[in-house]
VMD Tcl script that builds the backbone (N, CA, C; Angstrom):
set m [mol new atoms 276]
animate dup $m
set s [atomselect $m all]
$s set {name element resname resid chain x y z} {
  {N N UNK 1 A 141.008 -106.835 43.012}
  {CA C UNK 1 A 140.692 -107.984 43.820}
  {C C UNK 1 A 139.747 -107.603 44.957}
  {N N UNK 2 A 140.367 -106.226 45.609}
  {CA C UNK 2 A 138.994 -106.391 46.745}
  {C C UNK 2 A 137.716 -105.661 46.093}
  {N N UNK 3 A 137.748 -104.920 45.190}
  {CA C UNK 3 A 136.262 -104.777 44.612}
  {C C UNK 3 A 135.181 -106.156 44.059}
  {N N UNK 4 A 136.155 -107.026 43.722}
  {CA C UNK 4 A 135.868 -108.233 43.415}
  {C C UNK 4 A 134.977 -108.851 44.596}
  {N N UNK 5 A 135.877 -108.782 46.266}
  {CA C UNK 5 A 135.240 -109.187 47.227}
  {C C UNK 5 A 134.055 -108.687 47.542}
  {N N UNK 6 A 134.205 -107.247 47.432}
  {CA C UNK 6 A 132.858 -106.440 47.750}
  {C C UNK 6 A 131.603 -107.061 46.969}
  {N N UNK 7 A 131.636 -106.802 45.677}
  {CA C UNK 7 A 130.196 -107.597 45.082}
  {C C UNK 7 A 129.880 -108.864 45.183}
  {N N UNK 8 A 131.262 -109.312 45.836}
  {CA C UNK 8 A 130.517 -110.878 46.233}
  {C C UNK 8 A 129.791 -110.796 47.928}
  {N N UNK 9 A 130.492 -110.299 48.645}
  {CA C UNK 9 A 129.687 -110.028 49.732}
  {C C UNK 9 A 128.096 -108.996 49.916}
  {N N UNK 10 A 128.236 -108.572 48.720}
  {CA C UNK 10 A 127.204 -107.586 48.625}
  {C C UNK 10 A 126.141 -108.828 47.873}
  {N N UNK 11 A 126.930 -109.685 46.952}
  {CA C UNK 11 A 125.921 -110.869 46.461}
  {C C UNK 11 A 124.960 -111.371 47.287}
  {N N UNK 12 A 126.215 -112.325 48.638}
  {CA C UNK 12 A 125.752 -112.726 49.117}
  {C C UNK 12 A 124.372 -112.374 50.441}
  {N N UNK 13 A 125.231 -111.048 50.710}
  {CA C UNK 13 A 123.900 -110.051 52.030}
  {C C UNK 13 A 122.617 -109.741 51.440}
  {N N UNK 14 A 122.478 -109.668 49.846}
  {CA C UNK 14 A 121.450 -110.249 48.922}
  {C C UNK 14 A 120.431 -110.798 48.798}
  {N N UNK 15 A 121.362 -112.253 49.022}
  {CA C UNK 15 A 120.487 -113.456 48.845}
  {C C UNK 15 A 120.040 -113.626 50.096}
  {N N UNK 16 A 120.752 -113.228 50.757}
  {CA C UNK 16 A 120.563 -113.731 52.276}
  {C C UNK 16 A 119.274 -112.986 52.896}
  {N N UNK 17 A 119.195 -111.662 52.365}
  {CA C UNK 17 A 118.047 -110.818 52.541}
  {C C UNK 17 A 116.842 -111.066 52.156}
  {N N UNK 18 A 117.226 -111.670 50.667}
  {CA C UNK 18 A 115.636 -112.381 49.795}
  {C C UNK 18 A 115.422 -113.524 50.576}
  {N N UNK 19 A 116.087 -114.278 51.119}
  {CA C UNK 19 A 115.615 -115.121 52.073}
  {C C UNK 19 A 115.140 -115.153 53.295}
  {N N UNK 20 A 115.321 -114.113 53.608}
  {CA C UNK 20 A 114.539 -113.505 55.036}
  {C C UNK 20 A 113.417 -113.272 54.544}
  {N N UNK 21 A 113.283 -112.209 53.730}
  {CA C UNK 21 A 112.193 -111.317 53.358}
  {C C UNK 21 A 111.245 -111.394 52.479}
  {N N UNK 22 A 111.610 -112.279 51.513}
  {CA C UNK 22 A 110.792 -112.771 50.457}
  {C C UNK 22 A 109.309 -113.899 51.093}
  {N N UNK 23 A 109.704 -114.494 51.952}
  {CA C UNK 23 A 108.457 -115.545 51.915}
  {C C UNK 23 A 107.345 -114.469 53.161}
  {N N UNK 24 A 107.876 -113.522 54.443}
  {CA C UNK 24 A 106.930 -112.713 54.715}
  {C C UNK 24 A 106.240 -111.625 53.668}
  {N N UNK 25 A 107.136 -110.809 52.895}
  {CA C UNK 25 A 106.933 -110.357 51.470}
  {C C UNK 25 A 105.308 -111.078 50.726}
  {N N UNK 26 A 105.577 -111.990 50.436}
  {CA C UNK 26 A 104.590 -113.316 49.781}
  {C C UNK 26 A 103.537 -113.342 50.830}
  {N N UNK 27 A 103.617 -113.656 51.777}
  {CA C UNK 27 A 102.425 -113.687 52.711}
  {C C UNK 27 A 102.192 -112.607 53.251}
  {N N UNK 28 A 102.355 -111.566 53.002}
  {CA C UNK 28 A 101.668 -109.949 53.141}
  {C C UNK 28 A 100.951 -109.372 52.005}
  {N N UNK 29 A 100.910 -110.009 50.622}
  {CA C UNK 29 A 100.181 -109.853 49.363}
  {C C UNK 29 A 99.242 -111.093 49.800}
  {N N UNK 30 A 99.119 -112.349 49.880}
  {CA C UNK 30 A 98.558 -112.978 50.113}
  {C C UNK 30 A 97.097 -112.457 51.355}
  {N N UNK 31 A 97.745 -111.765 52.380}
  {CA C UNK 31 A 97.008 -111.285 53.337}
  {C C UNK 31 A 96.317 -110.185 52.933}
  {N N UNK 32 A 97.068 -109.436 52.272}
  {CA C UNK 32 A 96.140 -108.284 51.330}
  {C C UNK 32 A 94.999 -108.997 50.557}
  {N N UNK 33 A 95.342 -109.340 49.605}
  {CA C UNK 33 A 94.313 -110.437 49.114}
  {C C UNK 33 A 92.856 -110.716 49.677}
  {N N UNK 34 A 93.431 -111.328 50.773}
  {CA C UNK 34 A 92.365 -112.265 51.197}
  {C C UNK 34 A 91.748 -110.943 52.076}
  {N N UNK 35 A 91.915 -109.633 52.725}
  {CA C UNK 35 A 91.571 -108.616 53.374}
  {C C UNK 35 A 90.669 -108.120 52.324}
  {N N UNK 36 A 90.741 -108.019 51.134}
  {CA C UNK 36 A 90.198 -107.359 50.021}
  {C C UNK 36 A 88.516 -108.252 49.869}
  {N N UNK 37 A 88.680 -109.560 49.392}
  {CA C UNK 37 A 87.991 -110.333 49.634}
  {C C UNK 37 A 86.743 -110.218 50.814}
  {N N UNK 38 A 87.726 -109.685 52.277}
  {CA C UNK 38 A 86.691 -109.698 53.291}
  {C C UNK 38 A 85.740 -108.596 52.973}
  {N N UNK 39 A 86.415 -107.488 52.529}
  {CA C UNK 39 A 85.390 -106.078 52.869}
  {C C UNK 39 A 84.901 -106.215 51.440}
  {N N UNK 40 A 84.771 -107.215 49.898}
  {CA C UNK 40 A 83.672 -107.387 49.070}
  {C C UNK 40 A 82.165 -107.975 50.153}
  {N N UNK 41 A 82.927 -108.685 51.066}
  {CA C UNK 41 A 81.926 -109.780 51.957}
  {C C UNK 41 A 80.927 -108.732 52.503}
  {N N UNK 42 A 82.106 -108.078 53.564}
  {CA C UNK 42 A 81.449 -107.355 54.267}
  {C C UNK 42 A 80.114 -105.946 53.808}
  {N N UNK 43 A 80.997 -105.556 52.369}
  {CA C UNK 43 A 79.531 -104.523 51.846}
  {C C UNK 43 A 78.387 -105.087 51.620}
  {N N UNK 44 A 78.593 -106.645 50.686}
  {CA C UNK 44 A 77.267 -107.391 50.605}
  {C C UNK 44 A 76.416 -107.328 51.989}
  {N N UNK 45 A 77.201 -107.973 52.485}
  {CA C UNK 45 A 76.539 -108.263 53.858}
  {C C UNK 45 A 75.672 -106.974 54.627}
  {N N UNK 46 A 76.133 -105.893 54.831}
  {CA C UNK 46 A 76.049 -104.622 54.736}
  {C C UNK 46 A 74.499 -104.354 54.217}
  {N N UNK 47 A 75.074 -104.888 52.553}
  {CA C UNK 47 A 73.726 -104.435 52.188}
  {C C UNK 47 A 72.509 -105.091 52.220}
  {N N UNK 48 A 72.938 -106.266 52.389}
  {CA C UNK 48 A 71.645 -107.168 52.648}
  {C C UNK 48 A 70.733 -106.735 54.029}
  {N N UNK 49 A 71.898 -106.597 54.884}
  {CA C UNK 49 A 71.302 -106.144 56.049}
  {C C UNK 49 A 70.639 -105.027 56.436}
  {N N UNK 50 A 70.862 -103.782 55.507}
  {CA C UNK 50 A 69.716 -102.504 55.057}
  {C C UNK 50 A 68.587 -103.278 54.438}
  {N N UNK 51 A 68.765 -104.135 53.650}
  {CA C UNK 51 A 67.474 -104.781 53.088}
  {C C UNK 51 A 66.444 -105.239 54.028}
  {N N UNK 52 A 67.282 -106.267 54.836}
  {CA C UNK 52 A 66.061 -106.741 56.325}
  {C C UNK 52 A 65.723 -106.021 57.430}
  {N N UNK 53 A 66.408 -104.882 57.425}
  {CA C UNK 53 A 66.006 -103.840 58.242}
  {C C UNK 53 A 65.322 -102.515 57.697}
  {N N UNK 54 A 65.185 -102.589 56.407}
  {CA C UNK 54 A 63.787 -102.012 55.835}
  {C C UNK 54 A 62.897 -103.344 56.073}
  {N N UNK 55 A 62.769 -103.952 55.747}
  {CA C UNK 55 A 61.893 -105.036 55.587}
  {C C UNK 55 A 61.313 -104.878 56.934}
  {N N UNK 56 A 61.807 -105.233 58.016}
  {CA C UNK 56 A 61.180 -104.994 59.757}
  {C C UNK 56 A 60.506 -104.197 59.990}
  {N N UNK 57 A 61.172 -103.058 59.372}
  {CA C UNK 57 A 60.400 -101.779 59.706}
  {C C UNK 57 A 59.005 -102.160 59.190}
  {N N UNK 58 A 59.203 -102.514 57.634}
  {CA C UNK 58 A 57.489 -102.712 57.300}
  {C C UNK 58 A 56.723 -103.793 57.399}
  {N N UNK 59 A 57.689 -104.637 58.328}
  {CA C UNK 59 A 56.766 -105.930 58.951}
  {C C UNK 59 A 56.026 -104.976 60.018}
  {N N UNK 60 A 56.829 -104.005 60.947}
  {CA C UNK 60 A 56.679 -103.490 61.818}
  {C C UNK 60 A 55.125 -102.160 61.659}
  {N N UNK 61 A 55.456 -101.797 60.731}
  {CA C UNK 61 A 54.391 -100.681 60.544}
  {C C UNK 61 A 53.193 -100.524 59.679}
  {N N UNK 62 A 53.396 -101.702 58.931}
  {CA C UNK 62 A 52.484 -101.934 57.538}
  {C C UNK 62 A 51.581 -103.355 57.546}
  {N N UNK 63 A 50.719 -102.985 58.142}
  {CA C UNK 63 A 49.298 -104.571 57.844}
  {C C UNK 63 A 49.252 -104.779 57.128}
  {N N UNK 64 A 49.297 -104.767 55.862}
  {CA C UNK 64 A 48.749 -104.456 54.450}
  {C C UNK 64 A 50.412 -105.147 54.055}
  {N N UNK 65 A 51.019 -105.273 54.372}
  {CA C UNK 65 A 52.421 -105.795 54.109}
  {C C UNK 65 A 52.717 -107.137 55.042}
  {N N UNK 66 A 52.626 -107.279 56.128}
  {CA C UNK 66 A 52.457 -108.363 56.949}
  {C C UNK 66 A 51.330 -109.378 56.104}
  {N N UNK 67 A 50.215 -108.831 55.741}
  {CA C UNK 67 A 49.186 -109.405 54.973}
  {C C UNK 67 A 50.070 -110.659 53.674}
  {N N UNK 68 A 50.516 -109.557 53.076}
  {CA C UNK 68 A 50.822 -109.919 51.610}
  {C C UNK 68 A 52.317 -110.971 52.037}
  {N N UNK 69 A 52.904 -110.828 52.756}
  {CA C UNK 69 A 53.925 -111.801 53.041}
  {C C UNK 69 A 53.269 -113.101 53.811}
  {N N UNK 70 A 52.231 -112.977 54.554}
  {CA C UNK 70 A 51.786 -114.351 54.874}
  {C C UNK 70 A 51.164 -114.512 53.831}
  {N N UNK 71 A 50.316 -114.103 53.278}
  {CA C UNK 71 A 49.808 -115.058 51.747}
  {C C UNK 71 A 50.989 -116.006 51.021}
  {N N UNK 72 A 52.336 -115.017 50.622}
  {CA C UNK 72 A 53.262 -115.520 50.040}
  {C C UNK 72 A 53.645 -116.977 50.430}
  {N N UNK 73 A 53.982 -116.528 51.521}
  {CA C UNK 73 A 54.968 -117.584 52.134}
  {C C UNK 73 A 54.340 -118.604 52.656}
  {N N UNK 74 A 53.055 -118.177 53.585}
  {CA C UNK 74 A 52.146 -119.076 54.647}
  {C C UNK 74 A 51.193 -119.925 53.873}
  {N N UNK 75 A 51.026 -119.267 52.922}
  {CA C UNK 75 A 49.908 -119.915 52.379}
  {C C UNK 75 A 48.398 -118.964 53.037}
  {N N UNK 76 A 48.093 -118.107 53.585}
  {CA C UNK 76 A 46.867 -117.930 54.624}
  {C C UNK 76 A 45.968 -117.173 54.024}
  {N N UNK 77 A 45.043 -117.690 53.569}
  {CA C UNK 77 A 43.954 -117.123 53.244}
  {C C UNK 77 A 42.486 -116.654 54.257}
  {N N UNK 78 A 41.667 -115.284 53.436}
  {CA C UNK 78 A 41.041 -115.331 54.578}
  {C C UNK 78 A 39.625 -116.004 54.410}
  {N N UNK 79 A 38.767 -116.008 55.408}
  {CA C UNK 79 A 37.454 -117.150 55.854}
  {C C UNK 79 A 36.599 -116.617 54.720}
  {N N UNK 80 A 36.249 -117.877 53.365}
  {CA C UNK 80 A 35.612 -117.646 52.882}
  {C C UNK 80 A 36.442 -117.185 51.251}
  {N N UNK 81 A 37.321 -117.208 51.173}
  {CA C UNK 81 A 38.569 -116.462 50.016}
  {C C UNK 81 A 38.258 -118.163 49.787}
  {N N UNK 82 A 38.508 -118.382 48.120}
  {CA C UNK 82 A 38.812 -119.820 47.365}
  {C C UNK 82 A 40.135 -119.709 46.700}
  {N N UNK 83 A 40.554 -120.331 46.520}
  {CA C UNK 83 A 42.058 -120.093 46.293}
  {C C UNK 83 A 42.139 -120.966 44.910}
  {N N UNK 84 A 42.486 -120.291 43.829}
  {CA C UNK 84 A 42.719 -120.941 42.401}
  {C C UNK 84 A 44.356 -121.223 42.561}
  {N N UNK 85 A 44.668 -122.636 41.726}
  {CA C UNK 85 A 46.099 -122.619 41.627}
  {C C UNK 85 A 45.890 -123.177 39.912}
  {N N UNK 86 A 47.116 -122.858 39.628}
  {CA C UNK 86 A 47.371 -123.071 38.192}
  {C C UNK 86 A 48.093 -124.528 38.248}
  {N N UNK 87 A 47.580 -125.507 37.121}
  {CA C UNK 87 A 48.307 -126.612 36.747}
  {C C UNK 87 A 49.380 -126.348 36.149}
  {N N UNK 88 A 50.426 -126.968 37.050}
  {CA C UNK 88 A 52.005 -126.771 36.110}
  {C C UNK 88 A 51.861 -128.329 35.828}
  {N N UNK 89 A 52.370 -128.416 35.003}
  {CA C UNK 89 A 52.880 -129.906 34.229}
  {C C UNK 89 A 51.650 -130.988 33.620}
  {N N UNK 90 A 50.690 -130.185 32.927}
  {CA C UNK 90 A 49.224 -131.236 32.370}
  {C C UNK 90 A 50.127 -132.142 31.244}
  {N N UNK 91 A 49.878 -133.191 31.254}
  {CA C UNK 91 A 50.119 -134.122 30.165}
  {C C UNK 91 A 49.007 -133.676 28.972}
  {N N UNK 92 A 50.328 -133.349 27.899}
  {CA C UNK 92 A 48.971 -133.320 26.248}
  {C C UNK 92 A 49.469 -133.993 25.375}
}
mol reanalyze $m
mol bondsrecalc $m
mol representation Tube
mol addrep $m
């Protein structure tokens, strides 16, 4: 009979424990999770940001590169340059 009591009190200090512990338990994998998530963010980010800081540098040191990115982007041609564009979309 009292071994009987014991595993029921041992049942119950149990349950009573998974109920404490289980839902912080759950939201400490959850927090892992989402921590994991950050530092995928953070290497991208990381690396993008070696990307624009090469890039500065050769905004910074390279004419010949400053050049070729305002053409791109600006449109800027120089005095006297004719500028061919290709027809996208001719009706045939």
């Amino acid at each position: 009979m009292e071994a009987k009591r014991i595993i029921l009190h041992l049942g119950v200090l149990a349950v009573i424990l998974a109920v404490i512990f289980l839902p912080g338990y759950s939201r400490l994998m959850g927090l892992r999770e989402e921590n994991e998530q950050f530092e995928k963010r953070i290497a991208l980010l990381e690396e993008h940001n070696g990307k624009l800081e090469d890039e500065l540098v050769q905004l910074k040191e390279d004419p010949a590169y400053v050049e070729k990115k305002a053409r791109e982007k600006l449109g800027v041609v120089r005095k006297g340059e004719i500028i061919y564009q290709k027809n996208q979309g001719t009706p045939q």
